[in-house]
C-alpha positions in Angstrom: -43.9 -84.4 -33.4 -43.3 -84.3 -29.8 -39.6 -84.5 -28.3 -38.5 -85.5 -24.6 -35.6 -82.8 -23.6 -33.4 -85.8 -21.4 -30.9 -84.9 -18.6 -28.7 -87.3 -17.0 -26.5 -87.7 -13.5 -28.6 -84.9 -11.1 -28.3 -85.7 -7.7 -25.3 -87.3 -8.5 -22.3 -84.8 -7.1 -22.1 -82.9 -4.0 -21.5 -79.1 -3.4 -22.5 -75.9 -4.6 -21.0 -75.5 -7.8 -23.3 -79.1 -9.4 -26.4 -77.3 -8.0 -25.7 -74.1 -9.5 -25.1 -75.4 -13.2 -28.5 -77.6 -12.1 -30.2 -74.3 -11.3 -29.3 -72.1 -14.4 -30.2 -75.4 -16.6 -33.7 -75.1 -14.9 -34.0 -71.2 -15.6 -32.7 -71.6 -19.3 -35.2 -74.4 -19.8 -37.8 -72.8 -18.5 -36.8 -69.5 -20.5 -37.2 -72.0 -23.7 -40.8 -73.2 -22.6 -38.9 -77.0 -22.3 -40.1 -79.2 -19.3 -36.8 -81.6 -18.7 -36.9 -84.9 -17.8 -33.8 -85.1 -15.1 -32.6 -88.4 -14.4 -31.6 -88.5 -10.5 -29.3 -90.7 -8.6 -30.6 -92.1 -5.2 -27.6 -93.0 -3.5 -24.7 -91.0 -4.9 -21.6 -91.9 -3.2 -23.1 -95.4 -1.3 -25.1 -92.0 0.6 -28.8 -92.4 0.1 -30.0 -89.0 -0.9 -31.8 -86.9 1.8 -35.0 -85.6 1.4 -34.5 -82.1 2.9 -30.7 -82.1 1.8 -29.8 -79.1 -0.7 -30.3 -81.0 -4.1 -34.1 -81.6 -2.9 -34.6 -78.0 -2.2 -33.4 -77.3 -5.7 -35.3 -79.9 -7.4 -38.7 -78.9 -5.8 -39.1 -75.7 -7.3 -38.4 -77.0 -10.6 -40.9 -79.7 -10.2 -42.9 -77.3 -9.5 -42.6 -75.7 -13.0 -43.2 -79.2 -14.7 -39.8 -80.9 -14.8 -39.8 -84.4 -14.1 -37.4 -86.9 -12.5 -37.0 -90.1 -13.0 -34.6 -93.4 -11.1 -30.8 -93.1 -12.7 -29.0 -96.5 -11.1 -28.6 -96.5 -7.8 -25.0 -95.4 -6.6 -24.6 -94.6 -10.1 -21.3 -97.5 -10.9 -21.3 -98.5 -14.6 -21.7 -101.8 -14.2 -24.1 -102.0 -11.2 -27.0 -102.8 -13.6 -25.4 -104.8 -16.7 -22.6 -103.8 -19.3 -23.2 -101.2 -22.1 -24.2 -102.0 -25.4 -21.4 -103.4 -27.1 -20.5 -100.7 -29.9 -19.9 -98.5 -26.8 -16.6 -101.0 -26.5 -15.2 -99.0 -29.9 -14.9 -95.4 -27.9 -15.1 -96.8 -23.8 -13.5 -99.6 -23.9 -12.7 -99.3 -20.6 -16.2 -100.2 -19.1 -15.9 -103.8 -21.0 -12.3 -104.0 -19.3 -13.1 -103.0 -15.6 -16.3 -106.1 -16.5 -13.8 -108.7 -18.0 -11.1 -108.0 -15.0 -13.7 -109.0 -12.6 -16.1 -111.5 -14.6 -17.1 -113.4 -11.8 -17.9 -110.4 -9.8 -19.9 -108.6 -12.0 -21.9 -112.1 -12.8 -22.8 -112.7 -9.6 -24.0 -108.9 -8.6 -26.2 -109.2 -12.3 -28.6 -112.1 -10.9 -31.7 -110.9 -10.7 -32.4 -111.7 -7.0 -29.2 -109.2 -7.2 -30.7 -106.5 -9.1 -34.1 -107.0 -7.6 -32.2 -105.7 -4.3 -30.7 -102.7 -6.2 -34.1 -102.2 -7.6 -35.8 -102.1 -4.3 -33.4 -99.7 -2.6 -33.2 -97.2 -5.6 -37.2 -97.2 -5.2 -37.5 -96.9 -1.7 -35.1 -94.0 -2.0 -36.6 -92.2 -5.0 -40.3 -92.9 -3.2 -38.9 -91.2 0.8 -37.3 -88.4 -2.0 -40.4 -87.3 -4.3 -44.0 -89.0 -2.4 -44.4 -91.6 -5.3 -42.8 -94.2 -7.4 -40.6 -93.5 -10.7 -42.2 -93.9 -14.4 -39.0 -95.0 -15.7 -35.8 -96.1 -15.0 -32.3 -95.0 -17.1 -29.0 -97.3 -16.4 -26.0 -95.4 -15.7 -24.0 -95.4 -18.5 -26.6 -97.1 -20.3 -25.0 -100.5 -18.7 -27.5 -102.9 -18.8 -28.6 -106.7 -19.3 -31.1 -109.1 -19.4 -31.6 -109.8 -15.8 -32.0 -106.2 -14.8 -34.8 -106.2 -17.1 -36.4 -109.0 -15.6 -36.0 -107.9 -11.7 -37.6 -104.7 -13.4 -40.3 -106.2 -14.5 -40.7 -107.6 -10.8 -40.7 -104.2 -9.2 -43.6 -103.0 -12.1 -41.1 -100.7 -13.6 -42.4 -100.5 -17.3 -40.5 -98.2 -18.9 -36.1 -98.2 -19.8 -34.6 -95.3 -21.2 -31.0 -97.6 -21.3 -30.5 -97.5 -25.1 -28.6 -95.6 -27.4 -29.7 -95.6 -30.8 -25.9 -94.8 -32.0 -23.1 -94.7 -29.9 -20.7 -93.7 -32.9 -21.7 -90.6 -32.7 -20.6 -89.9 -29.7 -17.2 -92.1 -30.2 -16.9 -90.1 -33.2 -17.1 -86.5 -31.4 -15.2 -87.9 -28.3 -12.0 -89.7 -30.0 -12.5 -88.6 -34.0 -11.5 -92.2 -34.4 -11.4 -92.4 -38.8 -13.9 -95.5 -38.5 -16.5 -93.6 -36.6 -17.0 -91.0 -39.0 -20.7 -90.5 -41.1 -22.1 -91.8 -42.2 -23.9 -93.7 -39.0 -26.0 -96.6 -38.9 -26.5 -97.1 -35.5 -27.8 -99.9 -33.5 -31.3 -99.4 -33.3 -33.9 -97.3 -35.2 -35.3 -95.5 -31.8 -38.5 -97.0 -31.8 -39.5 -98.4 -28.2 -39.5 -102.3 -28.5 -40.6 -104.8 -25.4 -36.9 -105.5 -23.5 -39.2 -108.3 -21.6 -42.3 -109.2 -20.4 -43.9 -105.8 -19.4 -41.0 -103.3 -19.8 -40.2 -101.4 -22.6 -37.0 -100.0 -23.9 -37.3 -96.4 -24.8 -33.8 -96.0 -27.2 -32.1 -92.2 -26.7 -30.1 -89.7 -28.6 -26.8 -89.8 -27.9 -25.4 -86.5 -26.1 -22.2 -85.9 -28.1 -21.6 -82.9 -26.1 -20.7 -85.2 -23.2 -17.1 -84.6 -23.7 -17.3 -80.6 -23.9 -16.3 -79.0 -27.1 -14.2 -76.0 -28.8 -15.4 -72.8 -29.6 -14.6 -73.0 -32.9 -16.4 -76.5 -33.2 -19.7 -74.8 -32.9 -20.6 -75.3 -36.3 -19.4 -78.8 -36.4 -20.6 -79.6 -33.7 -24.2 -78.2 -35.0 -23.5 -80.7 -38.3 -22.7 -83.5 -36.8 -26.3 -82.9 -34.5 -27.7 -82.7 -37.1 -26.4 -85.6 -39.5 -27.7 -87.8 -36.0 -31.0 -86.4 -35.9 -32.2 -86.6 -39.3 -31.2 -90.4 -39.2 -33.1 -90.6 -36.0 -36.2 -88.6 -37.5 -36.2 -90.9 -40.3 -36.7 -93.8 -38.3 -39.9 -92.4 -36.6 -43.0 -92.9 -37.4 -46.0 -90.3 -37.6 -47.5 -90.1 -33.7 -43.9 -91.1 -32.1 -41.7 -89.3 -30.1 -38.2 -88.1 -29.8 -36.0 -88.6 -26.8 -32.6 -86.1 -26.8 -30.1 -87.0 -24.1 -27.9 -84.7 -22.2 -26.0 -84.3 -19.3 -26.3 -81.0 -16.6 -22.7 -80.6 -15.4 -21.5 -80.9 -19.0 -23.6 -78.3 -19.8 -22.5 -76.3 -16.5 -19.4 -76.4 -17.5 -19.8 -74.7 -20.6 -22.9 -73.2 -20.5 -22.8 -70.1 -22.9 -21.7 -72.0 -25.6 -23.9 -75.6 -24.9 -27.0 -73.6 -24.8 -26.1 -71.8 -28.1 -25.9 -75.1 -29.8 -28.8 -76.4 -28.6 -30.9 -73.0 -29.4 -30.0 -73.3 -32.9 -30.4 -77.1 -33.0 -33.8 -77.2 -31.8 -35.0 -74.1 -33.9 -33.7 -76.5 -36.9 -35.8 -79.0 -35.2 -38.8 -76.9 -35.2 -38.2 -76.6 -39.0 -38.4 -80.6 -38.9 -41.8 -80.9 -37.5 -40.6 -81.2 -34.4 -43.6 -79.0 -33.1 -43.8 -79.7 -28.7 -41.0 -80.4 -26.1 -42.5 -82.6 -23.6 -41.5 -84.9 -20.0 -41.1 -88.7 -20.6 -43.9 -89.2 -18.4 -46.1 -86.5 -20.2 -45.3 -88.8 -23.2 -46.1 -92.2 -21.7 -49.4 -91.4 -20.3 
């Protein structure tokens, strides 16, 4: 089985410090013979991103060593495509607040003429940025709706990555809430399913290392990866793919110990079939 190493938010923060944790991310991957598949912001800040700026001179050497990148929002707001799923409400519920404080607001930018215009920046952007359009498109914050779908579809943007197949596990890592404790059944099995009329919704893995973690919850962490996964696996069939989800500056920020997780998660993965790490747009072709 193949799996898609998933990396969200680069492009997204300004100074030195973001593109170093970007940086050593890049070596370690490359150390692990993983090609990521980053997900880049176009217009961080209301700034659209600058072609020559310093993030593009760190992203074009790792392009260079077959990492991909791929359209993340536009100025990267939680709402500015749609709202999250709604099992996200049970650990965020601040995202569904911030939408139901400002209904009418939110309705009105989540038209599709609307999000056609959102759509049709980020492009442009992505397209002055890397010579050619994006394969895929992942909503930030996995907020999403209907109507972004649909201007997709107008732009012939096939592919969303906007899914999580179980938020709980997440919630469950984040605020050890009792009710979101294993087992998880998650909201969808992780095969890709037609979100409309010629775009498909690829479902993720949920990063539970978003937050950060202890130390000492190495091993629990490594469990609880592991409880996730074999759900996930389970719902795959022979010839599909895996998509794990992650997050660089979480991963800056603790580096050492992120990187030892992952190590001995996906040598456990190797020992569940999972036998290539691949790009989304490797996968897709």
């Amino acid at each position: 089985m193949k799996f898609v190493f998933g990396c969200d938010d680069v492009g997204g923060a300004r100074g030195e410090r973001p593109l170093g944790w970007f940086r050593k991310l890049v070596d370690w991957l490359d150390a692990m013979h993983i090609p990521g598949t980053f997900f880049w912001v176009p217009k961080p800040g209301g700034r659209p991103a600058d072609p020559d700026g310093p993030w593009m001179q760190a992203i074009r050497p790792a392009r260079e060593h077959g990492h991909d990148f791929q359209l993340h929002g536009l100025t990267h707001h939680c709402l500015e495509f749609g709202v999250p799923q709604e099992s996200i409400r049970r650990h965020n519920p601040r995202l569904f607040e911030d939408y139901e404080r400002e209904k009418e607001k939110w309705d009105g930018e989540h038209t599709v003429p609307a999000l056609e215009k959102r759509f049709a920046e980020g492009i442009q952007i992505y397209e002055r940025a890397f010579g050619e359009r994006p394969l895929i498109f992942r909503a930030p914050c996995l907020g999403m709706c209907a109507n972004a779908y649909a201007a997709m579809s107008q732009h012939g943007l096939a592919f969303s990555s906007s899914r999580s197949v179980n938020p709980d596990a997440t919630g469950y890592v984040l605020t050890r809430k009792p009710e979101l404790v294993p087992p998880w059944h998650g909201d969808y099995d992780g095969m890709p399913y037609e979100a409309a009329p010629g775009v498909t919704e690829i479902p993720l893995v949920e990063d539970l290392a978003i937050g950060g973690f202890a130390s000492e919850d190495l091993n629990l962490m490594l469990d609880l990866f592991k409880t996730e996964l074999r759900r996930y696996l389970d719902g795959l069939p022979e010839g599909a793919f895996g998509v794990f989800s992650s997050h660089y500056q979480a991963i800056g920020k603790q580096f050492d110990l992120t990187t030892r997780l992952y190590e001995r998660l996906f040598e456990w993965l190797a020992g569940q079939g999972v036998s290539e790490w691949t790009t989304l747009r490797a996968a897709l072709r």
